[in-house]
C-alpha positions as CSV (number, residue, x, y, z in Angstrom):
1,X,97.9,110.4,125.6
2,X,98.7,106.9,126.9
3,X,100.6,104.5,124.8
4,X,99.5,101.9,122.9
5,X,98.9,98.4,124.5
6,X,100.5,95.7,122.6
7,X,101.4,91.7,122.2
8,X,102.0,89.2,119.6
9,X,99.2,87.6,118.6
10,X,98.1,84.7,116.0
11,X,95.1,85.4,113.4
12,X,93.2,83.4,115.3
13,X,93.6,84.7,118.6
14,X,92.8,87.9,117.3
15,X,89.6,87.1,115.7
16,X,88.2,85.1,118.9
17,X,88.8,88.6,121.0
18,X,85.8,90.5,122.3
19,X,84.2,93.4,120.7
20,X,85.9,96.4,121.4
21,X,84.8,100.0,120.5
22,X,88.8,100.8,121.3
23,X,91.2,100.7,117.7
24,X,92.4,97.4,118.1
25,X,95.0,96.1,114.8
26,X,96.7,93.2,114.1
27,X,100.0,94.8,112.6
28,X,102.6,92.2,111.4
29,X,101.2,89.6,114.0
30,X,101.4,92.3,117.1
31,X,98.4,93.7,118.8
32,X,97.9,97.2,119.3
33,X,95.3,98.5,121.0
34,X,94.9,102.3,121.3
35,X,92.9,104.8,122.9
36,X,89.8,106.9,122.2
37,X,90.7,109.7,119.4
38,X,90.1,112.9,119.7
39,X,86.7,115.2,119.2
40,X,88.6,116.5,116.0
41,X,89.7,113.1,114.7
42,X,86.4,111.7,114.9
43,X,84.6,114.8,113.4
44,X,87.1,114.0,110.5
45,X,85.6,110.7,110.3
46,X,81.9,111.3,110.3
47,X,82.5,114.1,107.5
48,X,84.6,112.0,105.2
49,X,82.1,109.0,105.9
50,X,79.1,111.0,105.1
51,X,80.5,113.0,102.1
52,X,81.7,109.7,100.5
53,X,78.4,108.0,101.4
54,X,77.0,111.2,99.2
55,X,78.6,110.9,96.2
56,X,78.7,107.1,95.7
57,X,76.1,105.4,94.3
58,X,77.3,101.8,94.7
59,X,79.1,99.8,97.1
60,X,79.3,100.3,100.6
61,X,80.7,103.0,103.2
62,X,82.0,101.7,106.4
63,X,84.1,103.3,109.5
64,X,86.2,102.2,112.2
65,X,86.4,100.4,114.3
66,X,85.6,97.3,111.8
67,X,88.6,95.3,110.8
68,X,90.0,94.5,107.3
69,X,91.8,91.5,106.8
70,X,94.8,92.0,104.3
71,X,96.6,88.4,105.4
72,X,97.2,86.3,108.8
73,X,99.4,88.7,110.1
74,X,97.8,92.2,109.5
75,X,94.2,93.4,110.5
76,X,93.6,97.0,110.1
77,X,91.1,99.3,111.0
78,X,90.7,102.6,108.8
79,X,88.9,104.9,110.0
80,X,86.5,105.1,106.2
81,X,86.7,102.6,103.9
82,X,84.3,101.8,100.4
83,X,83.7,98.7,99.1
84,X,82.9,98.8,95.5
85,X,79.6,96.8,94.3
86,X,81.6,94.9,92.4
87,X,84.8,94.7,94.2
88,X,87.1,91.0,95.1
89,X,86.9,91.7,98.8
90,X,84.4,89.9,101.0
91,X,82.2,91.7,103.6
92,X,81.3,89.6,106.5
93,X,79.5,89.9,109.2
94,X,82.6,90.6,111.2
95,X,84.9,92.5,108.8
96,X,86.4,92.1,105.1
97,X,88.9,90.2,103.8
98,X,90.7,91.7,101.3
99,X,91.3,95.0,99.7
100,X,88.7,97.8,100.0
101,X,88.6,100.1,96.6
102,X,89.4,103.7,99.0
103,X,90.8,103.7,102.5
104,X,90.5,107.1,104.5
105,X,92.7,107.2,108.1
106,X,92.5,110.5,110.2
107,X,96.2,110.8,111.3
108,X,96.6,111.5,115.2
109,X,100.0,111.6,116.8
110,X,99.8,108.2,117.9
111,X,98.9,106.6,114.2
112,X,101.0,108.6,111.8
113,X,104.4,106.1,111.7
114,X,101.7,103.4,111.2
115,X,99.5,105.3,108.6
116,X,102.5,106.6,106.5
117,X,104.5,103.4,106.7
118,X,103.3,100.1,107.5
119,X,99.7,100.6,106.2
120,X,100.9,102.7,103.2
121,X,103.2,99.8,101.9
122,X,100.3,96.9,103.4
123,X,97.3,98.8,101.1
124,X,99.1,99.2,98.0
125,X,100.8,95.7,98.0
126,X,96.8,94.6,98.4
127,X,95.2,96.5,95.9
128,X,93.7,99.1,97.4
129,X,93.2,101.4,94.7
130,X,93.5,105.0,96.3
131,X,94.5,106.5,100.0
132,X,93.2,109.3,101.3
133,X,95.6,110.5,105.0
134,X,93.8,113.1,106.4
135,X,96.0,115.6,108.7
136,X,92.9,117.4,110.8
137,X,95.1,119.5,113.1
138,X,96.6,121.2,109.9
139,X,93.3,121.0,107.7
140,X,94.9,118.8,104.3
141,X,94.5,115.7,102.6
142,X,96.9,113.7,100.5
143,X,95.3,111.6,97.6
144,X,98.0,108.3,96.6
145,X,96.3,106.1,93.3
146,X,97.6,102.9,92.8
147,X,99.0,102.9,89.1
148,X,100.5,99.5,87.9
149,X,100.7,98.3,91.6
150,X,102.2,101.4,93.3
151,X,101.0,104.5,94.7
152,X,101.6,107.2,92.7
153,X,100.9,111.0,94.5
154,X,97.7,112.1,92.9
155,X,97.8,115.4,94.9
156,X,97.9,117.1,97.9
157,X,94.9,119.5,98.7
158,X,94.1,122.1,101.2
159,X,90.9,122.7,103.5
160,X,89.1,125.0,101.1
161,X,90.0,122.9,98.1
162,X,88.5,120.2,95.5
163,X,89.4,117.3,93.5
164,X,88.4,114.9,91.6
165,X,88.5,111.6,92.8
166,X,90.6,108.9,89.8
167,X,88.6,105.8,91.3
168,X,85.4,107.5,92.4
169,X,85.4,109.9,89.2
170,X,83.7,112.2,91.5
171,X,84.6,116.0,93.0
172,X,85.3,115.5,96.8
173,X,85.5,118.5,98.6
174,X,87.9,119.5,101.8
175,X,85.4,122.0,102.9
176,X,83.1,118.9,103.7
177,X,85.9,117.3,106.1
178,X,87.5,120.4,108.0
């Protein structure tokens, strides 16, 4: 796999950029523009985007690669995210700006630092109220809840397991994703 391009960039520079069907972020004011992911990444995706589109009633689904705007300095693109029907960030016909209620990323080689770190400490400093990080190449999930501003381990669950989702209040199971 190639390495990621990147450049510092301004908010503005990155939202004047062409569409691009290649993950391109905005992390900490540096562009980063990867790659296509893999069959099993992707299959990931779709599953978790369908499942979730399944059980929730409200609000909206989306998948990658649209951007969420958490401030001028960080755009990210999860690979699923929900908007709740009644949730404080604003879809636009370009993205969101602020929080989503659920964030899913697929973790590849090439996102994992990113997903575990950066993003980790970006989405629970914003609000969002629960992670999923999907590991496809060894079939698990880990579930973090935000609890009084920080992300507390809800569990971690293998391919042929359930849970219950705290902000969904609805079983999501594995078997659906792998």
């Amino acid at each position: 796999m190639l390495a990621p391009v990147t450049s510092r960039m301004t908010s503005a520079e990155f939202e004047a950029l062409p569409e691009s069907n290649f993950p391109t972020e905005l992390l900490e004011g540096e562009l980063v523009i990867r790659g296509a992911p893999t069959v099993e990444h992707q299959r990931a995706v779709l599953n978790s985007a369908i499942r979730l589109r399944d059980l929730i009633p409200d609000g909206e689904v989306i998948i990658a690669p649209v951007s969420v705007k958490l401030d001028d300095a960080n755009y990210f693109q999860p690979d699923v995210f929900w908007v709740a029907k009644d949730s404080a960030c604003e879809i636009t016909p370009y993205g969101v700006n602020g929080a989503p209620d659920l964030v899913v990323e697929v973790l590849s080689p090439s996102t994992t630092k990113v997903d575990r770190g950066l993003k980790f400490r970006k989405y629970q400093a914003s609000g969002v109220r629960e992670y999923w990080m999907v590991e496809p190449e060894l079939r698990f999930m880990e579930v973090w809840w935000l609890v009084n501003g920080l992300y507390v381990q809800f569990g971690v669950y293998e391919a042929d397991e359930s849970f219950v989702s705290p902000v969904l209040g609805k079983e999501f199971s594995l078997k659906s994703i792998f």
